[in-house]
C-alpha positions as CSV (number, residue, x, y, z in Angstrom):
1,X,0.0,0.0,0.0
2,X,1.3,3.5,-0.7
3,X,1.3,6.4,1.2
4,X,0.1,9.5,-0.6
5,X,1.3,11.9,1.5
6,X,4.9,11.3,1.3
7,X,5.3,9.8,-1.8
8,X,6.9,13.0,-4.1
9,X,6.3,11.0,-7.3
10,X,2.2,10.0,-6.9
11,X,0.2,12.1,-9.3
12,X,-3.0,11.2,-6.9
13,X,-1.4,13.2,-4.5
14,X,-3.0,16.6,-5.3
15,X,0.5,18.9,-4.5
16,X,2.5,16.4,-6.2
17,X,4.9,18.0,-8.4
18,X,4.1,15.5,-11.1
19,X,0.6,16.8,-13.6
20,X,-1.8,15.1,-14.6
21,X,-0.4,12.8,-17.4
22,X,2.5,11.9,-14.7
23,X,4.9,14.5,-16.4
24,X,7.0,16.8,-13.6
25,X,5.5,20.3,-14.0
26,X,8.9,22.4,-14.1
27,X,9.9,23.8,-10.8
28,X,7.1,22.6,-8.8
29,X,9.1,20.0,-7.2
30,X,11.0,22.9,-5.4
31,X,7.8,24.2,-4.4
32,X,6.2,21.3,-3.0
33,X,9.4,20.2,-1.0
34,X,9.5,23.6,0.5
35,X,6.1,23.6,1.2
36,X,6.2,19.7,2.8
37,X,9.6,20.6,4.7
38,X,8.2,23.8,5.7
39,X,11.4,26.3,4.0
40,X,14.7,26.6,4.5
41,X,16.4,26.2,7.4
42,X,17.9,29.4,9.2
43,X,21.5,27.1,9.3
44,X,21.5,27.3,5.7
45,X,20.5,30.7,5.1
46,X,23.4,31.2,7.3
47,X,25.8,28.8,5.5
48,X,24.9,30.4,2.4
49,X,25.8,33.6,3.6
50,X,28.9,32.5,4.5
51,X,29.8,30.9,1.4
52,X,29.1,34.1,-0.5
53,X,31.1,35.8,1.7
54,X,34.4,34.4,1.2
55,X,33.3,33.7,-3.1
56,X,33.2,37.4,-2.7
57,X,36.4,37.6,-1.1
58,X,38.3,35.0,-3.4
59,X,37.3,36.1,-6.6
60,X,38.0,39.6,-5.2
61,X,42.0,38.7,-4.6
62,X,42.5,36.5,-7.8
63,X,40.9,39.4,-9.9
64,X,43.7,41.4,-8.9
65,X,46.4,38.4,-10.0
66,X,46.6,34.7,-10.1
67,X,47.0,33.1,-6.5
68,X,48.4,29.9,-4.7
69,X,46.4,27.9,-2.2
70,X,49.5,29.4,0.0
71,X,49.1,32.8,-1.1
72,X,45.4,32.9,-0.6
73,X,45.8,31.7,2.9
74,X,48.0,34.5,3.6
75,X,45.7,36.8,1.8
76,X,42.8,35.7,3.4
77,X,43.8,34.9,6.7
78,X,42.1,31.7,6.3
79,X,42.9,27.9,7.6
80,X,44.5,26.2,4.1
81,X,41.9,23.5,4.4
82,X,38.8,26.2,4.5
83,X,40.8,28.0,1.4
84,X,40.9,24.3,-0.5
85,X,37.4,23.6,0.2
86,X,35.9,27.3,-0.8
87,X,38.6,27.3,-3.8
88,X,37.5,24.0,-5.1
89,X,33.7,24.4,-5.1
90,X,34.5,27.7,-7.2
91,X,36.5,25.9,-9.6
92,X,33.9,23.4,-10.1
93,X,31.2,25.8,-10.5
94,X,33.4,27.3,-13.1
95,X,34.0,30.6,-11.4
96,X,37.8,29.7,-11.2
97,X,40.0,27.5,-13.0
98,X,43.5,25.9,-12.8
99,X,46.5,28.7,-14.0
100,X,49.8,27.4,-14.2
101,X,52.5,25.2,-12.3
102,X,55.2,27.3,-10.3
103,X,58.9,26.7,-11.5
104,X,59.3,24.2,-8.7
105,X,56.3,22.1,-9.9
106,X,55.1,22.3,-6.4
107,X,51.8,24.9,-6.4
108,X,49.2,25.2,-9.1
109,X,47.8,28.9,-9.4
110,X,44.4,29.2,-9.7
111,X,42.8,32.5,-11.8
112,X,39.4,33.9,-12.5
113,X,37.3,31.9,-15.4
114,X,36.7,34.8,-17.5
């Protein structure tokens, strides 16, 4: 037996984000999950925030030249592991990308995806 109130793809289930011929209505699944978890959470609004703050910061710094993980550190006065995990998110939501290898082959550089 299925439960109509919690199952996201039943098109009996009168907010389901699914129409009528069973084809997802686009961006009503968005609407029905905020509506059945009841929004978004202050923690993320807050997390969000965050992230945006230091994107701004980053992409701030490596407009002005290309950057190490090092030199963002410094730059940033930031923990290296918070600079890798901010750094790599924008480089795989194309924001940033991978410059070139020092002359020690030791530190890629990372620049703005323009």
């Amino acid at each position: 037996m299925k439960d109509t109130e919690t199952d996201i793809q039943d098109n009996t289930n009168p907010g389901s984000p699914l129409g009528a011929r069973g084809e997802i209505e686009k961006g009503k699944t968005a609407k029905y999950l905020r509506e059945k978890l009841g929004g978004i959470s202050e923690q993320a609004k807050e997390n969000l925030k965050e992230f945006n703050r230091i994107k701004k910061l980053m992409l701030d710094a490596l407009g002005e030249e290309d950057l190490t993980v090092k030199q963002l550190t410094e730059r940033l006065n930031m923990p290296s592991d918070e600079v890798v995990y901010y750094l790599m998110s924008l480089v795989k939501y194309g924001f940033v990308k991978t410059g070139d290898i020092d002359d020690m082959d030791e530190y890629y550089t990372y620049k703005l995806n323009k």
